[in-house]
N, CA, C and O atoms as a GROMACS GRO file, in nm:
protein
  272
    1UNK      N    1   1.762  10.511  12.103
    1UNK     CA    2   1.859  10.508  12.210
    1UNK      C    3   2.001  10.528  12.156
    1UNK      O    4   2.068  10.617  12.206
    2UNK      N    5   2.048  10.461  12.068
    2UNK     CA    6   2.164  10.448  11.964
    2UNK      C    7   2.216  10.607  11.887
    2UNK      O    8   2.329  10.636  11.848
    3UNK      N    9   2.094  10.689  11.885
    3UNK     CA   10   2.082  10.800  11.861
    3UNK      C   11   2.160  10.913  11.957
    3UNK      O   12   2.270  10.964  11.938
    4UNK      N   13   2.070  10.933  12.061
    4UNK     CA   14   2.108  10.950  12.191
    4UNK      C   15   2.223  10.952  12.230
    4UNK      O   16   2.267  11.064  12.258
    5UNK      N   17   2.324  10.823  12.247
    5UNK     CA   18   2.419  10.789  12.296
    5UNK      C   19   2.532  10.893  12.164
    5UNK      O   20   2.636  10.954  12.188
    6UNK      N   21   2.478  10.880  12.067
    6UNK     CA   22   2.582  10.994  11.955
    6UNK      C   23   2.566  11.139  11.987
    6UNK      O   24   2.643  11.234  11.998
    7UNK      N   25   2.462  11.122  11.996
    7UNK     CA   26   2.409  11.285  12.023
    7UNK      C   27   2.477  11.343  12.163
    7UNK      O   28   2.489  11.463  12.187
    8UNK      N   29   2.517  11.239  12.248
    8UNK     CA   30   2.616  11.286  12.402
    8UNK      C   31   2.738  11.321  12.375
    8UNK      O   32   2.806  11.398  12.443
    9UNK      N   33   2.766  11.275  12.292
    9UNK     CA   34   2.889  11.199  12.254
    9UNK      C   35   2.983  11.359  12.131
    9UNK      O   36   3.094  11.408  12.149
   10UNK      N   37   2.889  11.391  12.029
   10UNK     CA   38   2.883  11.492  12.008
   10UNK      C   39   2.880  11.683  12.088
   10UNK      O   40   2.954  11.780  12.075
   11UNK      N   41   2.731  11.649  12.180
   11UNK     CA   42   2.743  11.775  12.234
   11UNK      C   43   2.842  11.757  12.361
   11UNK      O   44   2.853  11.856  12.433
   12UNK      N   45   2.912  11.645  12.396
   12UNK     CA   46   3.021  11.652  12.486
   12UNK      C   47   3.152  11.692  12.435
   12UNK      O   48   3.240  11.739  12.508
   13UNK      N   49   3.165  11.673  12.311
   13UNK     CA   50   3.324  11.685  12.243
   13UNK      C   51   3.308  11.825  12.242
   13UNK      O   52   3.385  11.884  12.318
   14UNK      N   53   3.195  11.924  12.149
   14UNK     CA   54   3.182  12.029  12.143
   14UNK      C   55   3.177  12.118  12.290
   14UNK      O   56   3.251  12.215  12.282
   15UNK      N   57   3.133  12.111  12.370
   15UNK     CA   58   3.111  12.150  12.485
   15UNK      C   59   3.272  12.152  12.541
   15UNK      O   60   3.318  12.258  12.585
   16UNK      N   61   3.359  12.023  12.536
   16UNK     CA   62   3.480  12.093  12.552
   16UNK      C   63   3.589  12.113  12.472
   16UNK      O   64   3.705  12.106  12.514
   17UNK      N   65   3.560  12.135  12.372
   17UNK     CA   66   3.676  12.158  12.247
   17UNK      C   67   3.711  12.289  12.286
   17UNK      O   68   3.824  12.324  12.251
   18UNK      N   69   3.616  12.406  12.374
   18UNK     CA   70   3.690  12.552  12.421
   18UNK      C   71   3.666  12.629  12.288
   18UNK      O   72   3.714  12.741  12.301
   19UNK      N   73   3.602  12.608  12.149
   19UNK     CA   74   3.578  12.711  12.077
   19UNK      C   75   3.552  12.832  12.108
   19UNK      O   76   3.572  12.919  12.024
   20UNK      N   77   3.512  12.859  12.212
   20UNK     CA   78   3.475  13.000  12.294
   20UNK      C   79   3.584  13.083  12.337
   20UNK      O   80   3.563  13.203  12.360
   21UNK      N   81   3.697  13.032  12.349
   21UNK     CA   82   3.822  13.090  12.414
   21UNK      C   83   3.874  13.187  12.342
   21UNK      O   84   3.933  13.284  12.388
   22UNK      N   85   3.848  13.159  12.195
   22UNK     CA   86   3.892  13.314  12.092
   22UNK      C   87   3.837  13.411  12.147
   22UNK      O   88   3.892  13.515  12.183
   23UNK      N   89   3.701  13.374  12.158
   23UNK     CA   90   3.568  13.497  12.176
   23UNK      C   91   3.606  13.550  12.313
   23UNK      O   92   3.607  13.673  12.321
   24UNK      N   93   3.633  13.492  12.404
   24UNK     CA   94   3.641  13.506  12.517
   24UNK      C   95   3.841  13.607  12.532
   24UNK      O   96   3.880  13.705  12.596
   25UNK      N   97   3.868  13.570  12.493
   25UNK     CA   98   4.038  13.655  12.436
   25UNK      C   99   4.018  13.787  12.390
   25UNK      O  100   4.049  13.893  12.445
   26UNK      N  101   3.955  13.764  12.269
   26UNK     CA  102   3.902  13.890  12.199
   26UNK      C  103   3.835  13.999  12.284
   26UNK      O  104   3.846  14.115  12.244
   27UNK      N  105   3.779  13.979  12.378
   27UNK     CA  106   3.637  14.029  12.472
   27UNK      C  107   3.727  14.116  12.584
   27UNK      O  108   3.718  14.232  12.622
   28UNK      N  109   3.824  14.000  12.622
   28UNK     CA  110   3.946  14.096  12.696
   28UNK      C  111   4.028  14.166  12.664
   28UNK      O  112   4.077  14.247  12.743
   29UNK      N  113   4.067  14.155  12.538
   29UNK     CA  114   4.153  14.234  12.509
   29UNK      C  115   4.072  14.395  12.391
   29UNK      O  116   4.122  14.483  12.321
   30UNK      N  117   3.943  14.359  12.424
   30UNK     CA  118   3.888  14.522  12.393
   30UNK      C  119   3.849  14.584  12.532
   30UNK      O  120   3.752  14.660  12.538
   31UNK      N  121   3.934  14.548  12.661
   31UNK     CA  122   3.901  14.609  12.724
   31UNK      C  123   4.042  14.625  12.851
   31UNK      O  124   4.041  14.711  12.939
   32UNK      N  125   4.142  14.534  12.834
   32UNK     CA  126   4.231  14.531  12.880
   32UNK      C  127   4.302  14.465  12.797
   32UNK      O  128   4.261  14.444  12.683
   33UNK      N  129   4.466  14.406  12.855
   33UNK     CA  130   4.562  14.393  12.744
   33UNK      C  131   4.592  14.235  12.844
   33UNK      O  132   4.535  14.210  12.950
   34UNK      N  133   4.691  14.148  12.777
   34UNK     CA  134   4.704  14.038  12.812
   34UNK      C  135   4.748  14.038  12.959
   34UNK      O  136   4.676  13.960  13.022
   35UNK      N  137   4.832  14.091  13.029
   35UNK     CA  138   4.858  14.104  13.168
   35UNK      C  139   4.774  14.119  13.248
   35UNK      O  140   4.784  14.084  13.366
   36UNK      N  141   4.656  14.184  13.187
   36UNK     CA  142   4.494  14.204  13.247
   36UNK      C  143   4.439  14.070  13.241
   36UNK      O  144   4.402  14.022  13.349
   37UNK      N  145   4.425  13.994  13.124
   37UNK     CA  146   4.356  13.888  13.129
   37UNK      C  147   4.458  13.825  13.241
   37UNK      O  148   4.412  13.829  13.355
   38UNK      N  149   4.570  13.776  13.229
   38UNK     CA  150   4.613  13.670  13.332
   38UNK      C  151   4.554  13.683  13.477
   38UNK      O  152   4.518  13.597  13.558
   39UNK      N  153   4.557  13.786  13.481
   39UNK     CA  154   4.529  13.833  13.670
   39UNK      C  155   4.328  13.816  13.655
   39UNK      O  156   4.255  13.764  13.738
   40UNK      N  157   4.296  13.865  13.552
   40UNK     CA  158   4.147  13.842  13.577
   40UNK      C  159   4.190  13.637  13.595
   40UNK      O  160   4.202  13.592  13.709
   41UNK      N  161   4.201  13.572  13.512
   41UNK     CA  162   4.199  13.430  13.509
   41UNK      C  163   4.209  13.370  13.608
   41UNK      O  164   4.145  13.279  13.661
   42UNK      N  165   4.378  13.483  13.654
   42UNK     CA  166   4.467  13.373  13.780
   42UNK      C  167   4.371  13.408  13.919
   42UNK      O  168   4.408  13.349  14.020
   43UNK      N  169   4.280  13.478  13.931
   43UNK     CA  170   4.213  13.515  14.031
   43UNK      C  171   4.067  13.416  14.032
   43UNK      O  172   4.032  13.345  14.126
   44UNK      N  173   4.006  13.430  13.920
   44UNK     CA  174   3.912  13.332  13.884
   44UNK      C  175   3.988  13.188  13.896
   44UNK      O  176   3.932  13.121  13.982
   45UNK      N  177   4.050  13.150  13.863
   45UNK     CA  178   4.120  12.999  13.924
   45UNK      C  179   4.148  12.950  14.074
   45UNK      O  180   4.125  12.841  14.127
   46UNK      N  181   4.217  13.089  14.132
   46UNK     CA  182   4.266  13.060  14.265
   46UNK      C  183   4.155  13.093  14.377
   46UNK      O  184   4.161  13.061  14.496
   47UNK      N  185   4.055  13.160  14.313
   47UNK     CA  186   3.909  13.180  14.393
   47UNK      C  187   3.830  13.063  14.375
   47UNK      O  188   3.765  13.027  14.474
   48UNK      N  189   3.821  12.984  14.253
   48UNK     CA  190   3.786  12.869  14.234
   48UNK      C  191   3.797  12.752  14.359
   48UNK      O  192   3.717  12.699  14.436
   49UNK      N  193   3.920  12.746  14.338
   49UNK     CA  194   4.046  12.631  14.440
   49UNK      C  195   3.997  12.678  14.555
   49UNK      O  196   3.941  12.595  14.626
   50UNK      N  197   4.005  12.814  14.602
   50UNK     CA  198   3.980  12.868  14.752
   50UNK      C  199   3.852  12.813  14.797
   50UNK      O  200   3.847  12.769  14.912
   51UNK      N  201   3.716  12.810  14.700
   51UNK     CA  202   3.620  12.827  14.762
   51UNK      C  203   3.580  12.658  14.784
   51UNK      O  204   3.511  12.610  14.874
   52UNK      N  205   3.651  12.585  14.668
   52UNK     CA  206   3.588  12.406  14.681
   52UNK      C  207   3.622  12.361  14.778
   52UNK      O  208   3.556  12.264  14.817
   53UNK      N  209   3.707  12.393  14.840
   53UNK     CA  210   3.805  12.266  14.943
   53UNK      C  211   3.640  12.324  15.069
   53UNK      O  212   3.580  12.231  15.123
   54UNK      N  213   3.616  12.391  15.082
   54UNK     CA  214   3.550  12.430  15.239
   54UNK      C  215   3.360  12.364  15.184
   54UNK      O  216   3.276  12.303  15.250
   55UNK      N  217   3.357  12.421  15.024
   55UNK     CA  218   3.223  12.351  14.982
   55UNK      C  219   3.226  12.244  15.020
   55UNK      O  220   3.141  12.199  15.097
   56UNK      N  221   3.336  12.168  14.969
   56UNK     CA  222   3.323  12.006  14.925
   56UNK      C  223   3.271  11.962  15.069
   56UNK      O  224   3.164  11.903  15.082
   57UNK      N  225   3.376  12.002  15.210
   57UNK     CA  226   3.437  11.950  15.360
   57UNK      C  227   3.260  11.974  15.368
   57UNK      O  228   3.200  11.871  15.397
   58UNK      N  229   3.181  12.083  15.347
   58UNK     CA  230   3.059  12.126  15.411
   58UNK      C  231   2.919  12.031  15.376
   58UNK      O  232   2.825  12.010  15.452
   59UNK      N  233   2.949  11.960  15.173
   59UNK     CA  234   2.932  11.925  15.185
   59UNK      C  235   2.872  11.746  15.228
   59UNK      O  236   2.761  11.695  15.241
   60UNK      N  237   3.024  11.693  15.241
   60UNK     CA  238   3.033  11.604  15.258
   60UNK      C  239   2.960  11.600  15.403
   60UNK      O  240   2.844  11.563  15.383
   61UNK      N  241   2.973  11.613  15.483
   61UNK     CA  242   2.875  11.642  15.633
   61UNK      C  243   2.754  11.680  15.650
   61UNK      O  244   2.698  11.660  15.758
   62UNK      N  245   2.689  11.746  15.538
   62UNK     CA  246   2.531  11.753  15.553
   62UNK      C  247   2.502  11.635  15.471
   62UNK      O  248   2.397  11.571  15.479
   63UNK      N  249   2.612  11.606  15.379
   63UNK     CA  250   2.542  11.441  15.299
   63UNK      C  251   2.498  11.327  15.402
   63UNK      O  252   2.397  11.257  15.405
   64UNK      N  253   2.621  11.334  15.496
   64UNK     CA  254   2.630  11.206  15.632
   64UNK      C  255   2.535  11.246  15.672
   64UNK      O  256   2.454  11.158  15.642
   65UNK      N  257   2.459  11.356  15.745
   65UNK     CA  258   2.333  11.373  15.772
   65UNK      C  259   2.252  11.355  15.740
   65UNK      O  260   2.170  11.295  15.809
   66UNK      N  261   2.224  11.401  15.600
   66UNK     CA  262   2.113  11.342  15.573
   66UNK      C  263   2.066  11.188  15.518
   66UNK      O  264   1.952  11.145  15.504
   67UNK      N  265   2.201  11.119  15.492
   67UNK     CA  266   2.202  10.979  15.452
   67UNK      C  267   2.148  10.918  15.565
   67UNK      O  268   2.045  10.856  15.539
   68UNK      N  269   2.187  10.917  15.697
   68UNK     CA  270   2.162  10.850  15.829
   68UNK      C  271   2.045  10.817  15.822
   68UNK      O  272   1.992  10.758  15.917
   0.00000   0.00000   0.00000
């Protein structure tokens, strides 16, 4: 169990330390240039934001349903 609890603890730090973000930089910029990445990002962020607020509202109301 003691094990376990390190082993979370580990693949959680790694999981967000973002080591990927070079790779992920690099990847854009062999195919566009940094002004490209922002607008790919800032679109992926603000599509993000756009789409939770109406998930969340949708599903907080089939939860009440089906909790009843």
């Amino acid at each position: 169990m003691d094990r376990n609890i390190k082993l979370a603890y580990v693949i959680g730090t790694l999981r967000n330390s973002w080591f990927w973000l070079g790779v992920w930089i690099l990847f854009y910029l062999s195919i566009t240039n940094y002004a490209g990445i922002g607008i790919v990002e800032s679109t992926l962020f603000f599509t993000a934001i756009i789409l939770e607020v109406p998930t969340g509202a949708i599903a907080d109301m089939l939860g009440k349903r089906i909790s009843k």
